[in-house]
C-alpha positions in Angstrom: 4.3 -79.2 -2.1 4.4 -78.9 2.0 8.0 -78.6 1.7 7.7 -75.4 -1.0 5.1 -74.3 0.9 7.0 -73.8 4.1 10.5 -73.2 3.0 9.0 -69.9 1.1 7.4 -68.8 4.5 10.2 -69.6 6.0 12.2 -67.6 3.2 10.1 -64.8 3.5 10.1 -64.2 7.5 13.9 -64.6 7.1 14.6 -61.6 5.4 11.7 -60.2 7.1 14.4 -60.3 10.2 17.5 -59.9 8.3 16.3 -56.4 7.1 15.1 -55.5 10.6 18.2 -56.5 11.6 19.9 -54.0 9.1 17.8 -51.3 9.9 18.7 -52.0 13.3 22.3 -52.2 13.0 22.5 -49.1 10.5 20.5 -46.7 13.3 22.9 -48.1 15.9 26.4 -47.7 14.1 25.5 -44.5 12.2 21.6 -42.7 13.4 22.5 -39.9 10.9 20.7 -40.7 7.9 17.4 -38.7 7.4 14.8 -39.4 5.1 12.5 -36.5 4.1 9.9 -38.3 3.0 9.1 -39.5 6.0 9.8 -36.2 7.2 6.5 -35.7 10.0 4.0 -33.5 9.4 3.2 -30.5 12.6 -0.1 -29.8 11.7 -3.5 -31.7 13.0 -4.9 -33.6 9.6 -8.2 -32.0 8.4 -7.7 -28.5 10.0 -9.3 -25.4 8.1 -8.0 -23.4 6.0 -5.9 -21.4 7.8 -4.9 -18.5 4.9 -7.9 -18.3 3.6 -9.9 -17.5 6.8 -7.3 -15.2 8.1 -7.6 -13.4 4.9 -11.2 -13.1 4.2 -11.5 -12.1 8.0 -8.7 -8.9 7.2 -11.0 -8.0 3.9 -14.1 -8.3 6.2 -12.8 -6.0 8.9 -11.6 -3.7 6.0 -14.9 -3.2 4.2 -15.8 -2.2 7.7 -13.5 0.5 8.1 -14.6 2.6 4.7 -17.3 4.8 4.7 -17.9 7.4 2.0 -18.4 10.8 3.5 -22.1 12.2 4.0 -21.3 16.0 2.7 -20.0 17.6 -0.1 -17.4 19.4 1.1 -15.8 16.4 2.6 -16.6 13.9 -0.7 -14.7 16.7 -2.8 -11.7 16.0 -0.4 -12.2 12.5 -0.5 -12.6 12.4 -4.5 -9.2 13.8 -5.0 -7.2 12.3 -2.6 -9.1 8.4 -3.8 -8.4 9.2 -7.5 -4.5 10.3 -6.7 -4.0 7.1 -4.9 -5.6 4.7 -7.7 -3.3 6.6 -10.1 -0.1 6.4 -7.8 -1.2 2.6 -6.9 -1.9 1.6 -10.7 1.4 3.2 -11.9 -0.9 5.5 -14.5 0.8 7.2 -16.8 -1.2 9.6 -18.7 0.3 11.9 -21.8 -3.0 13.2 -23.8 -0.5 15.1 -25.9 0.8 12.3 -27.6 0.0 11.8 -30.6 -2.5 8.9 -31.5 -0.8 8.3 -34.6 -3.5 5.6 -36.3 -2.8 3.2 -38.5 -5.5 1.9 -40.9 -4.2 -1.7 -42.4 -7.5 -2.9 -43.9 -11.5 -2.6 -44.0 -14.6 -4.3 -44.2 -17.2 -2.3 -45.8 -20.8 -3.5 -44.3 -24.6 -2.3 -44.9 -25.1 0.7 -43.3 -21.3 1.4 -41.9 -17.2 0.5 -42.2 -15.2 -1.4 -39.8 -11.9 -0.5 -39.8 -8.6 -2.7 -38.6 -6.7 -0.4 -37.2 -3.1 0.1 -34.7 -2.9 3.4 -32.3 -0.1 5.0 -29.9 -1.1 4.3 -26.5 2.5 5.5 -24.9 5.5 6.1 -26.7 6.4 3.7 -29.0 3.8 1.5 -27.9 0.6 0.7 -30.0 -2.8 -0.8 -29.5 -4.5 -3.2 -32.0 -8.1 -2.7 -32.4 -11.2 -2.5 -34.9 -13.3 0.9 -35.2 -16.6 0.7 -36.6 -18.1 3.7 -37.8 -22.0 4.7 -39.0 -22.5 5.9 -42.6 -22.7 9.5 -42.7 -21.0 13.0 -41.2 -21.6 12.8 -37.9 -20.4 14.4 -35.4 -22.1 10.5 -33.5 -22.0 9.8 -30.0 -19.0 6.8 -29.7 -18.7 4.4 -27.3 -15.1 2.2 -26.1 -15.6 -1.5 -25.6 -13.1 -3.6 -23.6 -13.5 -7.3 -23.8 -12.7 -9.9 -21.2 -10.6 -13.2 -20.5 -12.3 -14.9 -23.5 -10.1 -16.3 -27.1 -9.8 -13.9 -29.7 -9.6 -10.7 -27.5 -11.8 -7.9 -28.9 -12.5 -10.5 -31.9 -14.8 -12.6 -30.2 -18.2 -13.3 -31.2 -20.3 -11.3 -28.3 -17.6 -7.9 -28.6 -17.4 -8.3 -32.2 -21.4 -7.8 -31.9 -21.4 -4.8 -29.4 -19.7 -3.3 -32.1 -22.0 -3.9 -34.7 -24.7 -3.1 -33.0 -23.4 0.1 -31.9 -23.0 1.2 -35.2 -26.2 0.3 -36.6 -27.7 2.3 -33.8 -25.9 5.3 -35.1 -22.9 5.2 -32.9 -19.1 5.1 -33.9 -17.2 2.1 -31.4 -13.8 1.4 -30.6 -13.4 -2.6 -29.8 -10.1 -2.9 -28.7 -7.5 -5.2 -27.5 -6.3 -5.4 -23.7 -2.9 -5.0 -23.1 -1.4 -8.5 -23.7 -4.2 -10.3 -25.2 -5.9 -10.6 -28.9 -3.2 -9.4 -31.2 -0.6 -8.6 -28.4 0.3 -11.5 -27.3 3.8 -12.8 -27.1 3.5 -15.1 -29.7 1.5 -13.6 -32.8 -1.2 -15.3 -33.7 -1.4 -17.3 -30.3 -4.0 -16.6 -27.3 -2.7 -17.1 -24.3 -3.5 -15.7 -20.7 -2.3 -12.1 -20.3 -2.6 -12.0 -16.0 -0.6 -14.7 -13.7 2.9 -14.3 -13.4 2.7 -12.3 -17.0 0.8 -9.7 -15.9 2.1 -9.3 -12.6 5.8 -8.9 -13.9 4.3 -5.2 -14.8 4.5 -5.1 -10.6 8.6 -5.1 -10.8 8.8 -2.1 -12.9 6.3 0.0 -10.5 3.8 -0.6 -13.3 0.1 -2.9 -13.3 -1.9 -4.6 -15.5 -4.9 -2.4 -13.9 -2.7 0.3 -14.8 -1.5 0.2 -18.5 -5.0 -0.9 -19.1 -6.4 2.1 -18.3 -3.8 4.2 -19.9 -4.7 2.1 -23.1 -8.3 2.8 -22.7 -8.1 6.4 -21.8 -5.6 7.0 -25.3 -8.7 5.4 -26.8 -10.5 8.0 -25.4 -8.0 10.2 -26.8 -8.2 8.8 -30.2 -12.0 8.9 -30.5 -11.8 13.0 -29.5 -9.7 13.4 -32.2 -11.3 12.0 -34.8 -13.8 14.7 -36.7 -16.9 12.2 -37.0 -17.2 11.6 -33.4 -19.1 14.2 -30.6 -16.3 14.0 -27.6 -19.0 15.3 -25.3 -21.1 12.3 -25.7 -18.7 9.0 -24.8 -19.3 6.0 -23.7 -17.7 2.3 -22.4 -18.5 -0.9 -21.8 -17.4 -4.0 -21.4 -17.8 -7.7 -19.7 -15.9 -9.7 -16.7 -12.1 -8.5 -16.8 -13.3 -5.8 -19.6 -16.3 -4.7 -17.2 -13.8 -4.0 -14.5 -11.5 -2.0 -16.8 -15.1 -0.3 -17.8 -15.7 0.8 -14.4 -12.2 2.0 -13.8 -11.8 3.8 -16.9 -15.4 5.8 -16.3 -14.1 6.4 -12.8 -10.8 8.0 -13.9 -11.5 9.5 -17.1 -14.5 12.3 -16.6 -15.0 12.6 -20.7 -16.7 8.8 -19.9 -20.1 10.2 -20.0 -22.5 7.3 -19.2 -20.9 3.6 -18.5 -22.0 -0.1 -18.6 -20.0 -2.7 -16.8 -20.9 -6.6 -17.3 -20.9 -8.9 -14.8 -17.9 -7.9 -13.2 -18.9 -5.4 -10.3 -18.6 -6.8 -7.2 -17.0 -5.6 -3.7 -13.0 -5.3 -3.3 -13.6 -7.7 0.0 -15.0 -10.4 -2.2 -11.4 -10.4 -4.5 -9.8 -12.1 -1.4 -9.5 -15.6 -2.0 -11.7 -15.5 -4.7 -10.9 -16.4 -8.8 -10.1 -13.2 -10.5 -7.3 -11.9 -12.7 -4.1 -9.4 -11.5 -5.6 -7.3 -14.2 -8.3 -6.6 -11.7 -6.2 -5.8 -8.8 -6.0 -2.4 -6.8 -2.6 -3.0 -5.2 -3.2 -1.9 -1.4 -6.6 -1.1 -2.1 -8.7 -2.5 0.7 -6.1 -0.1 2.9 -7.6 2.7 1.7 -11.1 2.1 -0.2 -13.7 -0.2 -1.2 -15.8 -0.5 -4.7 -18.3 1.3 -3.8 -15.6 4.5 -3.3 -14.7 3.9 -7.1 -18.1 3.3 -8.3 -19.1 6.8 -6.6 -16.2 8.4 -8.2 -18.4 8.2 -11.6 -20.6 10.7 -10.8 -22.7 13.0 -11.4 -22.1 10.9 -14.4 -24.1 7.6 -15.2 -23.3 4.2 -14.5 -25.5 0.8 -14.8 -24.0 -2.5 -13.7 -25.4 -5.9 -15.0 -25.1 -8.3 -13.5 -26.2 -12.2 -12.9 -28.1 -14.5 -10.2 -25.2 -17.4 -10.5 -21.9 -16.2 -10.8 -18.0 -16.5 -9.9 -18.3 -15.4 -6.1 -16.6 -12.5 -7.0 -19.2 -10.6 -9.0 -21.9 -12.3 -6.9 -25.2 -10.0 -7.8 -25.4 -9.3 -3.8 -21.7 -8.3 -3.7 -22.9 -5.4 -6.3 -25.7 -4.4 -4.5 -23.2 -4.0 -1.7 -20.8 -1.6 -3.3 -24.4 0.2 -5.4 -26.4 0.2 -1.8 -22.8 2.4 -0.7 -22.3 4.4 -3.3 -25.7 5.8 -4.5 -25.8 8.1 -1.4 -23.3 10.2 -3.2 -25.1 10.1 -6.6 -28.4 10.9 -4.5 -26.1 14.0 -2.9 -25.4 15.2 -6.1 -28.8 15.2 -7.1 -28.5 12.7 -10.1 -30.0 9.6 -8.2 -31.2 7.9 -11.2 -27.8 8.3 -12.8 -26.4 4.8 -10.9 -28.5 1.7 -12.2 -28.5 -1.8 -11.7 -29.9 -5.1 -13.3 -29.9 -8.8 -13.0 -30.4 -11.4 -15.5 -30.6 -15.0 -15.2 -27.6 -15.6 -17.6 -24.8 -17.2 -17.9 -21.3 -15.4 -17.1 -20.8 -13.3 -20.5 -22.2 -10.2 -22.5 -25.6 -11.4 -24.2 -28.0 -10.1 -26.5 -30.3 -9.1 -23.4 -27.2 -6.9 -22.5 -27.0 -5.1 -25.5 -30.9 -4.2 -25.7 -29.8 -2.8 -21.9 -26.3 -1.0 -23.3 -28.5 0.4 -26.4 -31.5 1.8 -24.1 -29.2 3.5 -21.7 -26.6 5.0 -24.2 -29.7 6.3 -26.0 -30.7 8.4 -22.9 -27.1 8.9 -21.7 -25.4 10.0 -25.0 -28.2 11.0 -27.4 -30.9 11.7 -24.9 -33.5 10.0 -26.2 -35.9 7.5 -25.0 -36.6 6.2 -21.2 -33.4 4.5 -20.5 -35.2 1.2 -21.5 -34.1 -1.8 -23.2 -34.0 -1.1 -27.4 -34.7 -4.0 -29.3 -31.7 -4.7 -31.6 -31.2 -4.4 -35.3 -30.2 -7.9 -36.9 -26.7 -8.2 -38.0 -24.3 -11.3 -38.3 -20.6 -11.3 -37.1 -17.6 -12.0 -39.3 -14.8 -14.4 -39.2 -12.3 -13.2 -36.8 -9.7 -13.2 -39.9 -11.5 -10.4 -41.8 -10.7 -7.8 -38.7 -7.1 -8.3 -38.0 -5.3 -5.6 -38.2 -2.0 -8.1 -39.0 -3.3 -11.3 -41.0 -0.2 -12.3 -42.0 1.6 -14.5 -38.9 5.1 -12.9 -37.8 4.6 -9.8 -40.0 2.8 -7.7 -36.8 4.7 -4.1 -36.7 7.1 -4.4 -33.8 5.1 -1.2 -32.0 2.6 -3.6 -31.0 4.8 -4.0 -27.9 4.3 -7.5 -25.7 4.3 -7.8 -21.9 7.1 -9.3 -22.3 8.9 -6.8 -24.3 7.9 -3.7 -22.5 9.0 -5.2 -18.7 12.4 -6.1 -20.5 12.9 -2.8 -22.1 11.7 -0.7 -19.0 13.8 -2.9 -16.6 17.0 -2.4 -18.2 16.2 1.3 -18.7 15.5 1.4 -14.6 18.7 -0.9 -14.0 20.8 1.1 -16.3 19.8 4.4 -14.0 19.6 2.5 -10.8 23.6 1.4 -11.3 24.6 4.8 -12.1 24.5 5.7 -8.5 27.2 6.9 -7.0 26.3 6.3 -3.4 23.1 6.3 -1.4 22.1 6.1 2.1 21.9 2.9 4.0 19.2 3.1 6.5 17.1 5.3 3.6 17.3 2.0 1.4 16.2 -0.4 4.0 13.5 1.8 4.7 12.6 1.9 1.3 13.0 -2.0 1.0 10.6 -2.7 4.1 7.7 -0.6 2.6 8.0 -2.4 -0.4 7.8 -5.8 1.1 4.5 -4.0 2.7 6.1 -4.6 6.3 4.4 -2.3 8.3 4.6 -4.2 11.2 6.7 -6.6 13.2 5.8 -10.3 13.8 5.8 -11.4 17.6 5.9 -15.0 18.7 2.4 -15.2 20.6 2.9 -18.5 21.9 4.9 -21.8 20.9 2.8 -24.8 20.7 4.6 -28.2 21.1 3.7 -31.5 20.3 5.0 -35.1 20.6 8.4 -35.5 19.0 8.5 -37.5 15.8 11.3 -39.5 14.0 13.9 -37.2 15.7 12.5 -33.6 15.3 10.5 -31.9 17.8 7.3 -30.1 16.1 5.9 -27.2 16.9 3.5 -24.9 16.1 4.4 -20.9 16.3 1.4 -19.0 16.9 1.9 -15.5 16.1 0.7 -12.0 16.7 -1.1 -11.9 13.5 -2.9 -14.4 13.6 -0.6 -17.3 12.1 0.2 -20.7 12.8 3.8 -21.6 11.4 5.0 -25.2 11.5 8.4 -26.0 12.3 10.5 -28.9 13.0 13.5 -28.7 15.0 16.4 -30.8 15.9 19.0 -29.8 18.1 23.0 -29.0 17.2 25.4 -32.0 18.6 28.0 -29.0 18.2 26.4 -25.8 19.7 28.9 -23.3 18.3 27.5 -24.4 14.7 24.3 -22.7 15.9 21.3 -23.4 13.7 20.3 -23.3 10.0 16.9 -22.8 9.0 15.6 -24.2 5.3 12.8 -23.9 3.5 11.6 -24.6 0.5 8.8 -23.1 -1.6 7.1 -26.7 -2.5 7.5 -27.5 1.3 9.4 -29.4 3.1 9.2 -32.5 1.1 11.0 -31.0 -1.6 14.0 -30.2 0.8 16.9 -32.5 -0.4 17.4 -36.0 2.2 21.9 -35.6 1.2 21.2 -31.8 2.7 19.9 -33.0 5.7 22.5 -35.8 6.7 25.1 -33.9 6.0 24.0 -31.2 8.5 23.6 -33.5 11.2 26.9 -35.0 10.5 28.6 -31.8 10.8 26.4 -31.4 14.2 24.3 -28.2 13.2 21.1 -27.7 14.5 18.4 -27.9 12.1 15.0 -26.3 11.7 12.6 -26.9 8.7 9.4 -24.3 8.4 6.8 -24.3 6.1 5.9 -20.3 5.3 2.4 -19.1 4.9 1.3 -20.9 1.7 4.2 -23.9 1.3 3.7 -27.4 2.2 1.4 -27.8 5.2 1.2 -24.2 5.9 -0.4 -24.1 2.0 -4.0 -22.9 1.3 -6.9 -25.6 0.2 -8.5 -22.7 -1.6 -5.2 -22.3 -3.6 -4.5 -25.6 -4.4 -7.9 -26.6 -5.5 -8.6 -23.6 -7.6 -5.1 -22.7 -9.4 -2.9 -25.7 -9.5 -1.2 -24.4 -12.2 -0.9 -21.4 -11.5 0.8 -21.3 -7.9 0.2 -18.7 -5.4 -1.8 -16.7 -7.7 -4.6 -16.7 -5.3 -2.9 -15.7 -2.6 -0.3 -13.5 -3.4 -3.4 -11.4 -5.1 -4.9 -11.0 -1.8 -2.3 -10.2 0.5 -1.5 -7.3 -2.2 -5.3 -6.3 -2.0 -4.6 -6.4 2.1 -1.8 -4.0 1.4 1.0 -7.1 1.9 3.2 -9.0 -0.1 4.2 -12.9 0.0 8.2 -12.2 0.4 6.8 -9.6 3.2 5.1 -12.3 4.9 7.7 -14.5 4.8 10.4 -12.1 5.9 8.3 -12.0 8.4 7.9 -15.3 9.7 11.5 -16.0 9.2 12.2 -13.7 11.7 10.2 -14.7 14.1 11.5 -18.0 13.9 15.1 -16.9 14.1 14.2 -14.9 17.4 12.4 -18.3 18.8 15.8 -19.7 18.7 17.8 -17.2 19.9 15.4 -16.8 22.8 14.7 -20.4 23.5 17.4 -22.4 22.4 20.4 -19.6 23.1 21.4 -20.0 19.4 24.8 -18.4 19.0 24.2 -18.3 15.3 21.2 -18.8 12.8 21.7 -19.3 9.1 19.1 -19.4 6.7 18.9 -21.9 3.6 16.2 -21.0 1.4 15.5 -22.3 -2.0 13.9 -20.3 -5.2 11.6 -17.3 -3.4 12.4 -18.9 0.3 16.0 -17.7 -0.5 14.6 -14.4 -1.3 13.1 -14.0 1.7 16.0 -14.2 3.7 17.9 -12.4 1.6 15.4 -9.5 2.0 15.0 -10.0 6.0 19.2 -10.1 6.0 18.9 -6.6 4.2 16.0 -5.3 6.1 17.9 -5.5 9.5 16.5 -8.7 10.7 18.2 -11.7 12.6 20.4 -13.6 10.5 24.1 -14.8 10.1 25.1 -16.0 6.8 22.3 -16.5 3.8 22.4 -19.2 1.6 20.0 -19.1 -1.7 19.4 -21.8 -3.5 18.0 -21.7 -7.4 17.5 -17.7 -6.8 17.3 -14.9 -9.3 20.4 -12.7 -9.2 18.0 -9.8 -11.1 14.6 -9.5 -11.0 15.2 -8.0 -14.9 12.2 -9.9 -17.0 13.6 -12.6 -19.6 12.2 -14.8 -21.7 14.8 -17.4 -21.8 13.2 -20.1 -19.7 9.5 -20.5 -18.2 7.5 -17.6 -17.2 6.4 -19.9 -14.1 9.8 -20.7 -12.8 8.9 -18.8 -10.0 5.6 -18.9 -8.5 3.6 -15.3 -8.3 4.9 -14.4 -4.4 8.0 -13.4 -6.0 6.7 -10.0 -7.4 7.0 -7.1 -5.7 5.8 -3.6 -7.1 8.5 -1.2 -7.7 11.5 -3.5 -6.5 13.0 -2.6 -9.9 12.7 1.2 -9.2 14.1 0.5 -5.7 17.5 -1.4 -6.5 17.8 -5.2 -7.4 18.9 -8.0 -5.9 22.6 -7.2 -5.8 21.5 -3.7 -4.0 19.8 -6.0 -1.6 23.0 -8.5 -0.9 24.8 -5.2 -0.3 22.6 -4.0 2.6 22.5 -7.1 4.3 26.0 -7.1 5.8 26.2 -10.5 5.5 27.7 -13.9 3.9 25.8 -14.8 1.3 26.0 -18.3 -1.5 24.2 -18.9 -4.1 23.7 -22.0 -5.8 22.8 -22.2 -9.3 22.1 -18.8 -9.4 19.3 -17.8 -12.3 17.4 -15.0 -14.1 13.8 -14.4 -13.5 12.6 -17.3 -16.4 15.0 -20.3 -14.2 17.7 -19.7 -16.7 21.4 -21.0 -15.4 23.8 -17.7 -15.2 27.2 -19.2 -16.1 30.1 -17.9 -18.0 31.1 -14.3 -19.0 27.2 -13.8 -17.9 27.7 -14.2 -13.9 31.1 -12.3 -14.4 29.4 -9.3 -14.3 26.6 -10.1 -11.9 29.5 -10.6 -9.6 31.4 -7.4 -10.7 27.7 -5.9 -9.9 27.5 -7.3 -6.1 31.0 -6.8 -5.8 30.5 -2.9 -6.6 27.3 -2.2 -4.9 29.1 -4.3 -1.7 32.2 -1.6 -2.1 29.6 1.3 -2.4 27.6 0.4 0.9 30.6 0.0 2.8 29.0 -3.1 4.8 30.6 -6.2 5.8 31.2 -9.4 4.2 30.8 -11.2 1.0 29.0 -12.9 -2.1 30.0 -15.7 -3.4 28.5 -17.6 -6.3 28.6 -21.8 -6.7 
């Protein structure tokens, strides 16, 4: 038993030594092999949360900057110039002549009123799905528009289902309809799913927003209550809950026929959006560089507004961020005389749109639209809801009329419209399109190394930390070239470095290039807690929100830091040539800083889009939501980009915008594209697609 006993010890500390030994022997006859997951990390373990506090601190300093002005002359100037940049921002389109063209497909007849399942023309070609419920008798009634919020069922569920009801028993007509992409206008008919993320935000390529073609909806509902002979059009109402609250707000803002208004739980402050859990459908792109809630709020009157809200809430709609944006904005409401036309209220409630909030809607709609009563809470009439089946306007699954136009289907019809037109060009102007390209990517300004913070080398790589002029910290590991003249070749990857293939690394250092790995703002250990806790599904929604509120973008950023990393080497290291390999959005961004002007060499992206033209093909969530950039469509594409850069570009496994493989008779003419806009530019070198 002794004899087992020690010949397995004695077994076990053997190849204990033969494998150091090996390991030995194989890092002194060949130190080349790299392993990237044991790649070392730059950063100090347990440090803050470096994007998030960098970002709340910009929408802090912001709030600070935007006062409403304290005269009328002056708010009259600053009304008209706010409202033109919401509706420039938003991508608005407004066409009041259009027809509203409403489509009654069934109805439910109930005691004291109809509901009707009706479809109406919001833009051309494009219809909304919603239910209309309407009192028993002539009329003309007072009407009120109701916009529901990120709950299943869209305007069908149970709380929006009984504003309407309500409504009508109190003697008013109400429209209940459907957001753009949700209820009956989802992709799949029949299916909820989430209209914001990388859905909504695809709206951003073609210089459109979910903010915006929600408003346009809502003010065509607007339009299509005017128009109809039972309704007063001087006595109009809205409201709405959470996502639908916000549209509520914007819509009474915008739309001066919005006579009194009642947002629910959804006012807040535009500071408290930052790093905070809301939807693209709520976002002002830019607008904490130029205004605050309390700006939009005051753009309501002399009109009347009330905001409910709750005492426990998503930090976004905290009650004391409304009393914020209500404390800022009654002075203009108070200037105007109308003082008791701005309201608020708090109810110890959960997030939604209760039956206390109707008694609330009811009193103030009375004294707002028929001008009765105090403005107090009106005690309901009883009623009971209807199964959801009973008020679709298409009950049959697959048999919804194609006007009722998806997301999806309007960004792939309007992209190709704005590709077609954008490759019609003849010629344009160089240093016009860069130009163009930078304010897109929202970069205002340049990145300067502040200060380059070195630690104890690791495994091979030196770390460091570059600490920059606005207020980053970027982690980067270097290793120097064997064969100077190589220069250096930068790589990212969106997932971090860990994802960065360990064959792509050894065979760099074979050749004797210099390598540097960096994590951008957001990836690996540059990433945000705050994001990864709150949205692991749904990656960089949090942030890439936030730098648009800021009036940035995450390919801007990144562009950014790119650069300043490719100076640090030029300036430290005397690189006689940087490269950049970048997978997915990383590739992207050096694409983008290649075709702003910025210093790089040769590009190489890796698992890139070679259009930013929605498909539906693969996954929306191929890429992660930094890739979108509002108006890059109306700008170019990618190929206009390549062309600008001057440079050498590969790409590997080139895709569309869903991860799809572009292969065959398919990437012919992508390369015939790239090849054409190269020839039109007249700049140097070449694409060339593995």
């Amino acid at each position: 038993m002794n004899r087992i006993k020690i010949f397995s010890i004695s077994y076990f500390v053997i190849n204990i030594c033969l494998l150091a030994v090996s390991a030995s022997r194989a890092n002194h006859v060949d130190n080349l092999i790299l392993n990237t997951d044991s790649l070392p990390t730059v950063l100090p373990k347990n440090h803050a949360d470096f994007i998030e506090s960098r970002l709340r601190n910009e929408a802090v300093l912001q709030f600070g900057t935007h006062q409403l002005p304290d005269n009328l002359e002056d708010w009259d100037k600053y009304r008209t110039r706010l409202k033109n940049n919401i509706i420039q921002k938003t991508g608005l389109m407004e066409n009041h002549k259009l027809s509203v063209d409403m489509k009654e497909t069934g109805s439910v007849q109930m005691q004291g009123y109809k509901i009707k399942n009706i479809s109406f023309q919001t833009r051309p070609g494009v219809y909304a799905t919603a239910n209309l419920y309407v009192p028993e008798g002539k009329g003309p009634f007072p009407a009120v528009i109701v916009m529901h919020g990120h709950w299943p069922g869209g305007r069908l569920y149970e709380s929006f289902q009984a504003i309407g009801q309500s409504l009508a028993l109190n003697g008013y007509v109400c429209l209940n309809i459907d957001a753009w992409g949700a209820g009956e206008r989802t992709r799949t008919h029949g299916k909820d799913e989430y209209h914001g993320a990388n859905l909504g935000a695809s709206l951003l390529n073609i210089g459109e927003s979910l903010t915006g073609v929600q408003i346009s909806d809502n003010m065509r509902g607007v339009d299509l209550l005017s128009s109809l002979p039972y309704v007063d059009p001087t006595n109009i109402g809205a409201t709405g809950a959470s996502g639908g609250g916000n549209q509520t707000m914007w819509l009474a803002a915008l739309d001066d026929r919005i006579k009194a208004a009642l947002p629910v739980v959804s006012v807040g402050t535009f500071e408290s959006c930052v790093m905070r859990s809301n939807c693209i459908c709520e976002l002002l792109t830019d607008g904490l560089t130029f205004t605050e809630q309390a700006g939009v709020l005051a753009l309501v009157a002399p009109r009347a507004i009330k905001m409910s809200n709750i005492i426990v809430d998503n930090p976004t709609f905290l009650s004391l961020e409304m009393f914020r944006s209500f404390n800022n904005s009654r002075p203009i409401f108070e200037m105007l005389g109308v003082e008791d036309n701005i309201s608020k209220l708090v109810l110890d409630k959960p997030h939604g749109y209760w039956p206390e909030n109707r008694e609330v809607m009811l009193g103030w709609f009375d004294l707002h639209l028929k001008g009765i009563g105090t403005g107090a809470p009106k005690k309901e009439i009883p009623f009971e809801t209807l199964p959801n089946k009973q008020l679709l306007v298409y009950p049959i699954i697959g048999k919804r009329d194609p006007g009722v136009q998806t997301t999806a289907d309007y960004c792939e019809r309007r992209g190709k419209e704005l590709r077609i037109s954008f490759l019609s060009q003849k010629s344009f102007v160089t240093a016009e399109k860069q130009k163009e390209l930078r304010s897109i990517l929202r970069i205002n300004e340049r990145s300067e190394l502040k200060k380059a913070h070195q630690y104890t080398s690791q495994g091979g790589w030196d770390r460091l930390a570059l600490e920059t002029s606005d207020d980053k910290l970027i982690p980067i590991l270097h290793m120097a070239p064997t064969n100077p003249s190589l220069g250096y070749i930068i790589i990212s990857h969106p997932a971090g470095k860990k994802a960065i293939p360990q064959e792509m690394l050894n065979d760099l250092k074979k050749k004797g290039q210099g390598i540097v790995i960096v994590d951008l703002s957001g990836t690996g250990e540059a990433s945000s807690t705050k994001e990864n806790t709150s949205n692991k599904s749904m990656v960089l929604h949090t942030q890439s929100r936030s730098e648009l509120w800021l009036g940035k973008t995450i390919l801007g950023e990144w562009v950014k830091e790119l650069n300043v990393v490719s100076d640090f080497l030029k300036s430290r290291y005397k690189a006689q040539k940087v490269s950049i390999d970048g997978s997915k959005e990383a590739g992207l961004a050096a694409l983008f800083l290649g075709a702003s002007g910025g210093h790089v060499d040769n590009i190489i992206m890796r698992d890139a889009p070679l259009s930013y033209l929605f498909d539906n093909g693969g996954s929306i969530d191929y890429f992660s939501m930094g890739v979108h950039l509002p108006g890059f469509l109306n700008w170019g594409d990618v190929s206009l980009a390549a062309a600008l850069s001057g440079k050498n570009i590969r790409i590997i496994n080139p895709v569309s915008m869903s991860g799809v493989k572009i292969s065959g008779s398919s990437l012919k003419v992508y390369q015939a594209e790239f090849a054409k806009l190269r020839t039109i530019s007249g700049q140097q070198g070449e694409t060339i697609f593995n």
